[in-house]
mmCIF file of the N, C-alpha and C atoms, coordinates in Angstrom:
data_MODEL
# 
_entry.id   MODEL 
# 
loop_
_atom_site.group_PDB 
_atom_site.id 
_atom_site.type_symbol 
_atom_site.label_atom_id 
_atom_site.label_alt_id 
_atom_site.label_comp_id 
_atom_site.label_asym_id 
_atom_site.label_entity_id 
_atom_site.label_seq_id 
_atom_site.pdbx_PDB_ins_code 
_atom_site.Cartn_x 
_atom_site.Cartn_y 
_atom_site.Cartn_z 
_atom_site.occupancy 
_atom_site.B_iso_or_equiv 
_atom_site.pdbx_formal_charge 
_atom_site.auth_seq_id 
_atom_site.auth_comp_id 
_atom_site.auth_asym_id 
_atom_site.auth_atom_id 
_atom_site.pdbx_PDB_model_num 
ATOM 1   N N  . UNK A 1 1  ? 32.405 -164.892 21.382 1.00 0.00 ? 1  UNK A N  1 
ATOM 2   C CA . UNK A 1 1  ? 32.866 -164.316 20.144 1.00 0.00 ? 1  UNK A CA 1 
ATOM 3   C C  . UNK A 1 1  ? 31.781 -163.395 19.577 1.00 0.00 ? 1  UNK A C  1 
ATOM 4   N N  . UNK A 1 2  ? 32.042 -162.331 19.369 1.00 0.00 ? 2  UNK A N  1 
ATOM 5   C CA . UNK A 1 2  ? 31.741 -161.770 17.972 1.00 0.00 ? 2  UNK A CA 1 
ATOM 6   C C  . UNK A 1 2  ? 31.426 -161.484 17.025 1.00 0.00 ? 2  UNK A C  1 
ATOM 7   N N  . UNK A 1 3  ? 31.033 -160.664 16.437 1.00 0.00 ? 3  UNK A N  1 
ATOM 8   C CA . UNK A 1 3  ? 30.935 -160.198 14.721 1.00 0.00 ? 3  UNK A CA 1 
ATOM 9   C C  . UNK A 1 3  ? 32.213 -158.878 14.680 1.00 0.00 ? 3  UNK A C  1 
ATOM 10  N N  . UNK A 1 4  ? 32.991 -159.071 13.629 1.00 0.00 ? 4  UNK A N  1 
ATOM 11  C CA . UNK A 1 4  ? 33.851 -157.713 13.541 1.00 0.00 ? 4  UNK A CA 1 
ATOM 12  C C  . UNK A 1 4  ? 33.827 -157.362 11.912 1.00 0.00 ? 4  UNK A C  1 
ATOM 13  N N  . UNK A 1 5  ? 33.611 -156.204 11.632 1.00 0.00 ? 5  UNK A N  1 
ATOM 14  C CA . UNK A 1 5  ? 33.804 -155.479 10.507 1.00 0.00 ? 5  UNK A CA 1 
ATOM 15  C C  . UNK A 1 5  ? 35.087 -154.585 10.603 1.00 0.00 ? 5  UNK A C  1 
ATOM 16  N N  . UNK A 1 6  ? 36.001 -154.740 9.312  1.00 0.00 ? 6  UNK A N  1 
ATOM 17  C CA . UNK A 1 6  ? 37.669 -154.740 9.427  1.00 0.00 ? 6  UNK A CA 1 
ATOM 18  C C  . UNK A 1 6  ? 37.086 -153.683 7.902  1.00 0.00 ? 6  UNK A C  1 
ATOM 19  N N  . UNK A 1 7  ? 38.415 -152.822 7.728  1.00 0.00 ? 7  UNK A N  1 
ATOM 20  C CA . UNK A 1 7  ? 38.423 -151.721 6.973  1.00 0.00 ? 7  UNK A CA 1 
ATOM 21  C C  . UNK A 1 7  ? 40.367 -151.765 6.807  1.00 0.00 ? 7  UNK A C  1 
ATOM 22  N N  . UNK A 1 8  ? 40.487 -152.148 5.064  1.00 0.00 ? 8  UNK A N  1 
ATOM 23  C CA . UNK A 1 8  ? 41.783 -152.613 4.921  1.00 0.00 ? 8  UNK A CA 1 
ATOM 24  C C  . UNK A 1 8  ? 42.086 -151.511 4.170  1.00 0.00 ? 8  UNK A C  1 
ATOM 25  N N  . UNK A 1 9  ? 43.442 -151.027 4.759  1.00 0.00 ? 9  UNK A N  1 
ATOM 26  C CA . UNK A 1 9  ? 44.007 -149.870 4.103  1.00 0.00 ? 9  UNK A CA 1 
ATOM 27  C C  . UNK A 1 9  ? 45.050 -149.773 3.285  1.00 0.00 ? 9  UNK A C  1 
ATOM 28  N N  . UNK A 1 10 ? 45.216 -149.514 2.557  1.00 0.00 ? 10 UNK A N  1 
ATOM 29  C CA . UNK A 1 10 ? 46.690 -149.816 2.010  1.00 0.00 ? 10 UNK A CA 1 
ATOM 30  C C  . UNK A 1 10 ? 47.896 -148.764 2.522  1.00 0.00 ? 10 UNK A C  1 
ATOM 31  N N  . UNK A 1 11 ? 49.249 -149.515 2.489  1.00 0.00 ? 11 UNK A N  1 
ATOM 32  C CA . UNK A 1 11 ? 50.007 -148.654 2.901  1.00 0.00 ? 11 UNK A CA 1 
ATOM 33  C C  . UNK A 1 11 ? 49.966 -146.934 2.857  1.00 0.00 ? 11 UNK A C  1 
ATOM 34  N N  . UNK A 1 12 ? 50.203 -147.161 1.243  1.00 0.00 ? 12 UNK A N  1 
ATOM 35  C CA . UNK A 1 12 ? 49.962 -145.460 1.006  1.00 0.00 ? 12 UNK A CA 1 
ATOM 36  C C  . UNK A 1 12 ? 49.456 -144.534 1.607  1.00 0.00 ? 12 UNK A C  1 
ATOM 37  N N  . UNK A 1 13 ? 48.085 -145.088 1.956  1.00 0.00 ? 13 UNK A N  1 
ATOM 38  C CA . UNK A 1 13 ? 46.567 -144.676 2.141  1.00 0.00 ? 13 UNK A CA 1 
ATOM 39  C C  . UNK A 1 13 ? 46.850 -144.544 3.708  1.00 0.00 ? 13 UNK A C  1 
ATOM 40  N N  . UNK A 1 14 ? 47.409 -145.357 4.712  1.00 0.00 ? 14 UNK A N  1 
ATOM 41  C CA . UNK A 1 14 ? 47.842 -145.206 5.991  1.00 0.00 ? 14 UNK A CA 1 
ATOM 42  C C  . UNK A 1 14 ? 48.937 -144.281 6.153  1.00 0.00 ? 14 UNK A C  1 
ATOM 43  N N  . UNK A 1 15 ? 49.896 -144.355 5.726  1.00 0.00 ? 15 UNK A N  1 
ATOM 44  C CA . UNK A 1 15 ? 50.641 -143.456 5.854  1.00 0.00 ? 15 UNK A CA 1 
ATOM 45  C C  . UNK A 1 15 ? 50.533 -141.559 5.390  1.00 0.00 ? 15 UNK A C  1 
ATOM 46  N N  . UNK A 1 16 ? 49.658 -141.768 4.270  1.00 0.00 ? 16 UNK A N  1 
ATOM 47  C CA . UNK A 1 16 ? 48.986 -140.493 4.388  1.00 0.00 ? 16 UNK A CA 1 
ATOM 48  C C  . UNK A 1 16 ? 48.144 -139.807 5.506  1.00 0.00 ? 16 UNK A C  1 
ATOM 49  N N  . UNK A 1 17 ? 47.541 -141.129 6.141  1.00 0.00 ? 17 UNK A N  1 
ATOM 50  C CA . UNK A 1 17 ? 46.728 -140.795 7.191  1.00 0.00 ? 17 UNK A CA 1 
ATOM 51  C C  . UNK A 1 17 ? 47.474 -139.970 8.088  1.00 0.00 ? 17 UNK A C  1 
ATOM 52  N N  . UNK A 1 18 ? 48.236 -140.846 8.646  1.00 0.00 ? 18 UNK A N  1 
ATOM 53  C CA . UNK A 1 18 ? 49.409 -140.382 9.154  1.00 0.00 ? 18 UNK A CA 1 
ATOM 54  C C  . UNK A 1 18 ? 49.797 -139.170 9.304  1.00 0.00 ? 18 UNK A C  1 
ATOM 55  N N  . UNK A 1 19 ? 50.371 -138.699 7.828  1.00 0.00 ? 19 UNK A N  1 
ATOM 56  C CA . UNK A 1 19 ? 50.658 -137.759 7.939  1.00 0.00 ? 19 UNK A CA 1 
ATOM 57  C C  . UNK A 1 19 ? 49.701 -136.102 8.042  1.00 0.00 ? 19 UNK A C  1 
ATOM 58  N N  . UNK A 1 20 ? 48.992 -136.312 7.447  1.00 0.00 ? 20 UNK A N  1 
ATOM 59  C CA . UNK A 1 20 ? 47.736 -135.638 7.256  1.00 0.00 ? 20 UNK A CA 1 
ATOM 60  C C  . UNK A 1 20 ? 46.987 -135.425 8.514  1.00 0.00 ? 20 UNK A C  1 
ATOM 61  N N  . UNK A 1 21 ? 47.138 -136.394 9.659  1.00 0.00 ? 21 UNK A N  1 
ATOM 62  C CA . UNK A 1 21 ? 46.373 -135.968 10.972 1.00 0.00 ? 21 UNK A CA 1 
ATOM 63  C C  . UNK A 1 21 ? 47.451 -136.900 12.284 1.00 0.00 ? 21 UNK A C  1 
ATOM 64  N N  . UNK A 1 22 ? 48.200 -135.920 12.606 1.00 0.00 ? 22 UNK A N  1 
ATOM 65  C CA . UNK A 1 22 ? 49.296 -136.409 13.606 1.00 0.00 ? 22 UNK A CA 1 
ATOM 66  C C  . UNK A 1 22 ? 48.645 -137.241 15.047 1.00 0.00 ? 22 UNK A C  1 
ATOM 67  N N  . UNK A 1 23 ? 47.898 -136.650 15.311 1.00 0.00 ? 23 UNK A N  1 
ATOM 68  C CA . UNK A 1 23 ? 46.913 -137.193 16.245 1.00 0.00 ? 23 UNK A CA 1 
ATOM 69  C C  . UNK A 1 23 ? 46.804 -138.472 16.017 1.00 0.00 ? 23 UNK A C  1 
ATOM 70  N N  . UNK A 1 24 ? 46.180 -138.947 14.795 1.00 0.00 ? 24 UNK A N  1 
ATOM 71  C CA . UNK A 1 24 ? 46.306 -140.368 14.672 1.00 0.00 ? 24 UNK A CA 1 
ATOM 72  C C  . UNK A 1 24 ? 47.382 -141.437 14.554 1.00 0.00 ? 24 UNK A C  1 
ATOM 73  N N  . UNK A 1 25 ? 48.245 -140.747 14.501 1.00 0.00 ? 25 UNK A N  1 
ATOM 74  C CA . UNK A 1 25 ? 49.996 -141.104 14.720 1.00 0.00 ? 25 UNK A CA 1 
ATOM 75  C C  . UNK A 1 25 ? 50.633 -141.646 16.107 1.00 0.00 ? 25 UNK A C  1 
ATOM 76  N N  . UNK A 1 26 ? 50.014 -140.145 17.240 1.00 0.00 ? 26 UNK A N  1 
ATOM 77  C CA . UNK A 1 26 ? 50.368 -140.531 18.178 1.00 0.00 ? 26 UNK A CA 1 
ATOM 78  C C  . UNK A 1 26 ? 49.292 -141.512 18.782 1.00 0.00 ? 26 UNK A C  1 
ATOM 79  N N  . UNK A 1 27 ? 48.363 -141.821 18.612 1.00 0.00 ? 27 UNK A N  1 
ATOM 80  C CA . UNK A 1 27 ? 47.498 -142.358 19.316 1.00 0.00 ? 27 UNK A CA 1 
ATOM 81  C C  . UNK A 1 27 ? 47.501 -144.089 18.339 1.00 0.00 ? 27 UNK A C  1 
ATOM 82  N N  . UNK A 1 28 ? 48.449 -144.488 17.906 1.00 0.00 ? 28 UNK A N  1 
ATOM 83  C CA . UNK A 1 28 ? 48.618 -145.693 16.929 1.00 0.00 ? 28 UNK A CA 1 
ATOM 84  C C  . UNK A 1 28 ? 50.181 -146.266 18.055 1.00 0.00 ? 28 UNK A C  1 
ATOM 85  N N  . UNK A 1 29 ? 50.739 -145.270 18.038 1.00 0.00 ? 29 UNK A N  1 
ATOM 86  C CA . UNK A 1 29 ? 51.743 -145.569 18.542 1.00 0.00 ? 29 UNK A CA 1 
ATOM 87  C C  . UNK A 1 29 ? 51.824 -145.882 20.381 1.00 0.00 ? 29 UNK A C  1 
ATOM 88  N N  . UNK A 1 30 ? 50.835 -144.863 20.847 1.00 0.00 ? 30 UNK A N  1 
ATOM 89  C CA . UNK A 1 30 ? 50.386 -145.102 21.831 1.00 0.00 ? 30 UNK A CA 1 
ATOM 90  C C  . UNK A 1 30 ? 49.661 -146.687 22.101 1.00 0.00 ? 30 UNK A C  1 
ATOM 91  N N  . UNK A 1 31 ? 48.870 -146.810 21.527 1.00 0.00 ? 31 UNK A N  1 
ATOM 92  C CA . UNK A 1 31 ? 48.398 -148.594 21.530 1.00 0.00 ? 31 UNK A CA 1 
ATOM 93  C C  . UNK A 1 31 ? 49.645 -149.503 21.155 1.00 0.00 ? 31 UNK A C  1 
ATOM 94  N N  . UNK A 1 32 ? 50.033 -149.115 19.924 1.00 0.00 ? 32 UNK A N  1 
ATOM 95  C CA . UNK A 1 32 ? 51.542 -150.492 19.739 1.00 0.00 ? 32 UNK A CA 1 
ATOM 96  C C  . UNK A 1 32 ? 52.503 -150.402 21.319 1.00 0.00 ? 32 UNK A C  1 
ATOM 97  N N  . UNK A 1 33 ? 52.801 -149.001 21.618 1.00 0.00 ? 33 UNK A N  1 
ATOM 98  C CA . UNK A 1 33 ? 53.345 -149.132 23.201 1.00 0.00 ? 33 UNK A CA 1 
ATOM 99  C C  . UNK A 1 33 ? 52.602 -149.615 24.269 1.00 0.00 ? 33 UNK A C  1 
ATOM 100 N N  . UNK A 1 34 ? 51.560 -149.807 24.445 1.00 0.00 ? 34 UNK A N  1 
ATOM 101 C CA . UNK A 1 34 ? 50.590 -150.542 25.308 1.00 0.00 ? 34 UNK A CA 1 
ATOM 102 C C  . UNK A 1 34 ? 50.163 -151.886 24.964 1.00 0.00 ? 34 UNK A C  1 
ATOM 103 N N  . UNK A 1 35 ? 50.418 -152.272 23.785 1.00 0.00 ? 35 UNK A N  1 
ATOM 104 C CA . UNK A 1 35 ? 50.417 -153.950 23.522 1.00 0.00 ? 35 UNK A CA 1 
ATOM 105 C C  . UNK A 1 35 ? 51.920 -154.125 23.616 1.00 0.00 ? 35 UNK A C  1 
ATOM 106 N N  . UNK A 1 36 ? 53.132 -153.792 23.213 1.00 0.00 ? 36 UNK A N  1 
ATOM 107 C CA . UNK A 1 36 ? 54.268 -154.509 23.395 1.00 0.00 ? 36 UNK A CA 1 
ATOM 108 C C  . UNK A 1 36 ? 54.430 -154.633 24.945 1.00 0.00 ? 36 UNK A C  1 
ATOM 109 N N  . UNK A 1 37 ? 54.193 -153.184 25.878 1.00 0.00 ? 37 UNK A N  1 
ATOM 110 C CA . UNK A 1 37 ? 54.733 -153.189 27.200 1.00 0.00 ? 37 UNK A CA 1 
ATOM 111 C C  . UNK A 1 37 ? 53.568 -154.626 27.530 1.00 0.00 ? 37 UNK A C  1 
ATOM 112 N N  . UNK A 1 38 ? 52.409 -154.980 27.442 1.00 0.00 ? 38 UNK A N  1 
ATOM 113 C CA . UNK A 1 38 ? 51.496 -156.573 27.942 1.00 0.00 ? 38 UNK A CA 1 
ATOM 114 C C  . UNK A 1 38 ? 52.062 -157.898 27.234 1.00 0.00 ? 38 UNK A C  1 
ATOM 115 N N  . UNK A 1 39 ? 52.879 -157.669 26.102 1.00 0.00 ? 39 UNK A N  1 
ATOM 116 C CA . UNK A 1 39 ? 52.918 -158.553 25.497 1.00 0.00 ? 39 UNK A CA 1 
ATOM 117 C C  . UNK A 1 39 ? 54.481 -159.105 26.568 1.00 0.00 ? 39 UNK A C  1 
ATOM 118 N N  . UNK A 1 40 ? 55.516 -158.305 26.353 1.00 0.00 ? 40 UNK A N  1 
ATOM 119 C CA . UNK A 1 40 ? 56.870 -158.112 27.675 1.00 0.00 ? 40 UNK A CA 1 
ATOM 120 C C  . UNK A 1 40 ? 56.513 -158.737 28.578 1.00 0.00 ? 40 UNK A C  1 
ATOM 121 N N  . UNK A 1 41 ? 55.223 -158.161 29.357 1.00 0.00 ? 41 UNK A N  1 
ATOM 122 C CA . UNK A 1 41 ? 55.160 -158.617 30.631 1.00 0.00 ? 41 UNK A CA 1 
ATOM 123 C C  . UNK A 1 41 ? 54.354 -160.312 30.825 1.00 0.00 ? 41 UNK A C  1 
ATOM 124 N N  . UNK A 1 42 ? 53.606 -160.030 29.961 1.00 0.00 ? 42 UNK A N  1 
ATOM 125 C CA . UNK A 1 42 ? 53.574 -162.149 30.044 1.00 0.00 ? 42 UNK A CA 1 
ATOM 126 C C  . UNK A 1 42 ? 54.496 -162.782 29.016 1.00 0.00 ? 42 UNK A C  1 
ATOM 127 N N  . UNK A 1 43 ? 55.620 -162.363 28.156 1.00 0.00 ? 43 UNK A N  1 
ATOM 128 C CA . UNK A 1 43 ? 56.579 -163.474 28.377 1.00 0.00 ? 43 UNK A CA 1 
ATOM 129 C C  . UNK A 1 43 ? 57.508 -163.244 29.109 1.00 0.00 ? 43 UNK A C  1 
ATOM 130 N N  . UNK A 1 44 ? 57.343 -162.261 29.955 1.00 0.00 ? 44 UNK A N  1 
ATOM 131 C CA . UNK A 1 44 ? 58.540 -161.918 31.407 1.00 0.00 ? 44 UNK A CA 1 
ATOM 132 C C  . UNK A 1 44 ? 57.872 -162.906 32.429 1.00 0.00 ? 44 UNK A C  1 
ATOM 133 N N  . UNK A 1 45 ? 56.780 -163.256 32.521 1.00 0.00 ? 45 UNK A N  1 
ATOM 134 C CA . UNK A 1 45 ? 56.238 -164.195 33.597 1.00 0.00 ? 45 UNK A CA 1 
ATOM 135 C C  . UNK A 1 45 ? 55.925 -165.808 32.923 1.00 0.00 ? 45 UNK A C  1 
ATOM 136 N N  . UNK A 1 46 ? 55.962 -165.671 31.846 1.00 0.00 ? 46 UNK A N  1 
ATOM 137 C CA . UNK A 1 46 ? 55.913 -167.057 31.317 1.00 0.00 ? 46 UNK A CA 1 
ATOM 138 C C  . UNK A 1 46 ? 57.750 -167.944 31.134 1.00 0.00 ? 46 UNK A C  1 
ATOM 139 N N  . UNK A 1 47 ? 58.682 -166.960 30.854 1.00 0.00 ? 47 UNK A N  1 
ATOM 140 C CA . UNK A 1 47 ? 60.000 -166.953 31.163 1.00 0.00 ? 47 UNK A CA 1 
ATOM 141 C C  . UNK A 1 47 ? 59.696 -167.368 32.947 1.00 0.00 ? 47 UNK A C  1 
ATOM 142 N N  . UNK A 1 48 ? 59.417 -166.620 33.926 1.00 0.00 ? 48 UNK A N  1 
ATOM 143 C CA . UNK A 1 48 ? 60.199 -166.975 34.816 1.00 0.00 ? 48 UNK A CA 1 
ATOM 144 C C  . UNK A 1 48 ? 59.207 -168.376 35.236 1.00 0.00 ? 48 UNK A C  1 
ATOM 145 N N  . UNK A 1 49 ? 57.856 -168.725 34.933 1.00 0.00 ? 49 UNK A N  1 
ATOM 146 C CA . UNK A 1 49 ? 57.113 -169.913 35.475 1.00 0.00 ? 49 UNK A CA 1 
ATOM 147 C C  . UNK A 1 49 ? 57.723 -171.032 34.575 1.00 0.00 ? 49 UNK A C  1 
ATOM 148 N N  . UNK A 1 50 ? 58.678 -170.859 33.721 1.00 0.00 ? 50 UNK A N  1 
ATOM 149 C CA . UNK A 1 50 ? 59.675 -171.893 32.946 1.00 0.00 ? 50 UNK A CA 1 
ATOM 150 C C  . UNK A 1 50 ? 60.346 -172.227 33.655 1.00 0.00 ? 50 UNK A C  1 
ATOM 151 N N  . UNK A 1 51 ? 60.985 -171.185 34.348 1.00 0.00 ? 51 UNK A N  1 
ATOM 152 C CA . UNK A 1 51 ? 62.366 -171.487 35.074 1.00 0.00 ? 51 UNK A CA 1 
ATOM 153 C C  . UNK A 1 51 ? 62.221 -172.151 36.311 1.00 0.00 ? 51 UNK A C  1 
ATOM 154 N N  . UNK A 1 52 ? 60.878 -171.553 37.246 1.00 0.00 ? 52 UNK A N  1 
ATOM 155 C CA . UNK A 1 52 ? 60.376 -172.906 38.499 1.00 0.00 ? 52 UNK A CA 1 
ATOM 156 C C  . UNK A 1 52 ? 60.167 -173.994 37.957 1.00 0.00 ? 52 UNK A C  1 
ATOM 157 N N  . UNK A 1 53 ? 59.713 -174.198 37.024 1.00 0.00 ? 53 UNK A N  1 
ATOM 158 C CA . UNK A 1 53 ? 59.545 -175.861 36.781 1.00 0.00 ? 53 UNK A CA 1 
ATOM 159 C C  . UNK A 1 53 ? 60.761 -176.615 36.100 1.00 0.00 ? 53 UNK A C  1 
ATOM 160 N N  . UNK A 1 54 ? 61.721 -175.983 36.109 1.00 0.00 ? 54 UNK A N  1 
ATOM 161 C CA . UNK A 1 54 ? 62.873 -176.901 35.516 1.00 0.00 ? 54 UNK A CA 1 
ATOM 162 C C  . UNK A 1 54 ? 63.770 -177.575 36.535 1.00 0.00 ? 54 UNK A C  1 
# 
C-alpha cells in the first residue's frame, strides 16, 4: 500500500472541466471504457467458474 493524495471536485467544477478542455473528456471516457470492458471480463469468467462448480 501506499500514500494517495485525492483532489475533490465538485460537479459543476468537473463538468466545466469538461467542457472547457474536450481532451479531458475523451480521455475520462476512455479509462471508464477500459475499466468496464476488465470489470465484464472477470465477471464473464467468474460467471462461467460458477457454472463448473455447480
Amino acid at each position: 500500500m501506499t500514500s494517495v493524495e485525492a483532489l475533490r471536485i465538485r460537479k459543476e467544477h468537473f463538468i466545466k472541466l469538461l467542457t472547457d478542455f474536450p481532451e479531458i473528456t475523451i480521455e475520462v471516457m476512455r479509462v471508464l471504457a477500459d475499466r468496464l470492458s476488465h470489470t465484464t471480463s472477470e465477471l464473464t469468467a467468474a460467471r462461467s467458474r460458477a457454472r463448473q462448480s455447480e
